[in-house]
C-alpha positions as CSV (number, residue, x, y, z in Angstrom):
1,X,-40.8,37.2,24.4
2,X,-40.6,36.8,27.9
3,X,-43.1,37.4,30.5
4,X,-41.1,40.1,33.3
5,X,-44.4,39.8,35.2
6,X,-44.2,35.8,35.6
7,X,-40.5,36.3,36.0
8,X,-40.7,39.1,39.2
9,X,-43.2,35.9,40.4
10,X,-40.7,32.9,40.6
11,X,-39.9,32.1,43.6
12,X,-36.9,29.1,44.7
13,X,-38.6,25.8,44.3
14,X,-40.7,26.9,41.6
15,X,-41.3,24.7,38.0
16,X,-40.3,26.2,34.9
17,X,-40.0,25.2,31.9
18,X,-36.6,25.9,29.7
19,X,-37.5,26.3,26.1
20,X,-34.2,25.6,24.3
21,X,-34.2,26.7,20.8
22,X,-31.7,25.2,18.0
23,X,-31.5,26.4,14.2
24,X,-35.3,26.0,13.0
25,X,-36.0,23.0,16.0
26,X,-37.6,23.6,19.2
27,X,-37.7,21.2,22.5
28,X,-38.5,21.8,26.2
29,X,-37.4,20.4,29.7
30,X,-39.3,21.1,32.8
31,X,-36.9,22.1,35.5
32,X,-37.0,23.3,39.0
33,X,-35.5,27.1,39.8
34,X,-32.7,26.7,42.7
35,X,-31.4,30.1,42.7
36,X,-32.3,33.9,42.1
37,X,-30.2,36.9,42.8
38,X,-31.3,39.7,45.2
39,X,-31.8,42.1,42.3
40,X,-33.2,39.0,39.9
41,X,-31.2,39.9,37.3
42,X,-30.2,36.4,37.4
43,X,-32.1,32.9,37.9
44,X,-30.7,29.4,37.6
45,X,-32.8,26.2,37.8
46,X,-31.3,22.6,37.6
47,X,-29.1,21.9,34.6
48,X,-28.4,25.4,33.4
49,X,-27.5,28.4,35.5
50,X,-27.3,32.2,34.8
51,X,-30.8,33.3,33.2
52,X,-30.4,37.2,32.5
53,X,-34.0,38.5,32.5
54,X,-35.1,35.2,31.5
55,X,-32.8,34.1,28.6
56,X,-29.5,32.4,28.1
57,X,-27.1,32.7,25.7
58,X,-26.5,29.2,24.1
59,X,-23.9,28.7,21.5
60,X,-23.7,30.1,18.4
61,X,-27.1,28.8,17.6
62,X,-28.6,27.6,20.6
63,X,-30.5,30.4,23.0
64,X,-32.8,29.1,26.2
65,X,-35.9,31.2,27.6
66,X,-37.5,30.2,30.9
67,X,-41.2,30.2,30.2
68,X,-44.3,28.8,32.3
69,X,-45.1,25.2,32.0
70,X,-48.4,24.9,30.1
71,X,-50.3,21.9,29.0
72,X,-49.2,22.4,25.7
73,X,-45.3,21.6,27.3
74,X,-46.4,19.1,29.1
75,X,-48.1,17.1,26.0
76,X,-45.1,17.8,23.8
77,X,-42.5,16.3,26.4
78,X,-45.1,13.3,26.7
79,X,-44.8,13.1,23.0
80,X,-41.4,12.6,22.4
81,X,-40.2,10.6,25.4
82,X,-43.1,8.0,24.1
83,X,-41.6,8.6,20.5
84,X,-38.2,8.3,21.9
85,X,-38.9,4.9,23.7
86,X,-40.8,3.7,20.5
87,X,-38.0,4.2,18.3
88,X,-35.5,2.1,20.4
89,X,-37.7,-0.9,21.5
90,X,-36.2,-3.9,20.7
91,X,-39.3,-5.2,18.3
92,X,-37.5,-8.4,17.9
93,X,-38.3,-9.6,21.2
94,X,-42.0,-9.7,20.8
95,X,-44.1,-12.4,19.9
96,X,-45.9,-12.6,16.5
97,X,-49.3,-12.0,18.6
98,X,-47.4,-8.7,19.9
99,X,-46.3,-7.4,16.5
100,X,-49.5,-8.3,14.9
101,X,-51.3,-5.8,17.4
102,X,-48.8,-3.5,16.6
103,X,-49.6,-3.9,13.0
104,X,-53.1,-3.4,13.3
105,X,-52.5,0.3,15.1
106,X,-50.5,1.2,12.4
107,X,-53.1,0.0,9.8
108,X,-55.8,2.6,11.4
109,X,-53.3,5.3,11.0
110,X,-53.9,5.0,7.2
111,X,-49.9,6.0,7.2
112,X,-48.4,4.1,4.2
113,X,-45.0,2.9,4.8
114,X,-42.4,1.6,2.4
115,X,-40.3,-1.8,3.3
């Protein structure tokens, strides 16, 4: 549900988050708004333009909300760029010390992985 409230706030310049919603997955960007009509029927922000009341029609199973950015947003965008980075470093390239520190992390995460 969107917040009309916070919407009738934004002003040009403000930072929103857009909260883009897929199937069953959810992910967030935070975004800057660049444009609102006269009657704010409409906002845009950069990389996606034409927010009716605060939603936008996506495909045929995407839809995007505008919504505040919380801490909560923040943490979860934190997450996954760090999860995204992990998952295509080049482990190769460190030295045994390197990996070896690595291996003792995952050892205190009592998460059991298969080789």
């Amino acid at each position: 549900m969107v917040d009309r409230e916070w919407l009738a706030s934004l002003k040009v310049g403000d930072e929103v988050a857009v909260k883009e919603v897929y199937m069953s997955s959810t992910s967030y960007t935070i975004t800057v708004v660049t444009k609102i009509t006269p009657k704010r029927r409409t906002i845009d922000v950069v990389g996606h333009s034409g927010f009716n009341d605060g939603k936008q029609g996506g495909g045929f199973s995407t839809r995007r909300f505008l919504v505040p950015v919380t801490e909560e947003i923040q943490n979860w965008i934190s997450r996954q760029t760090l999860l995204n980075k992990i998952e295509h470093f080049p482990f190769k390239v460190l030295k045994t010390e390197q990996l070896q520190e690595i291996q003792a992390i995952l050892d205190k995460s009592n998460v059991s992985v298969e080789v």
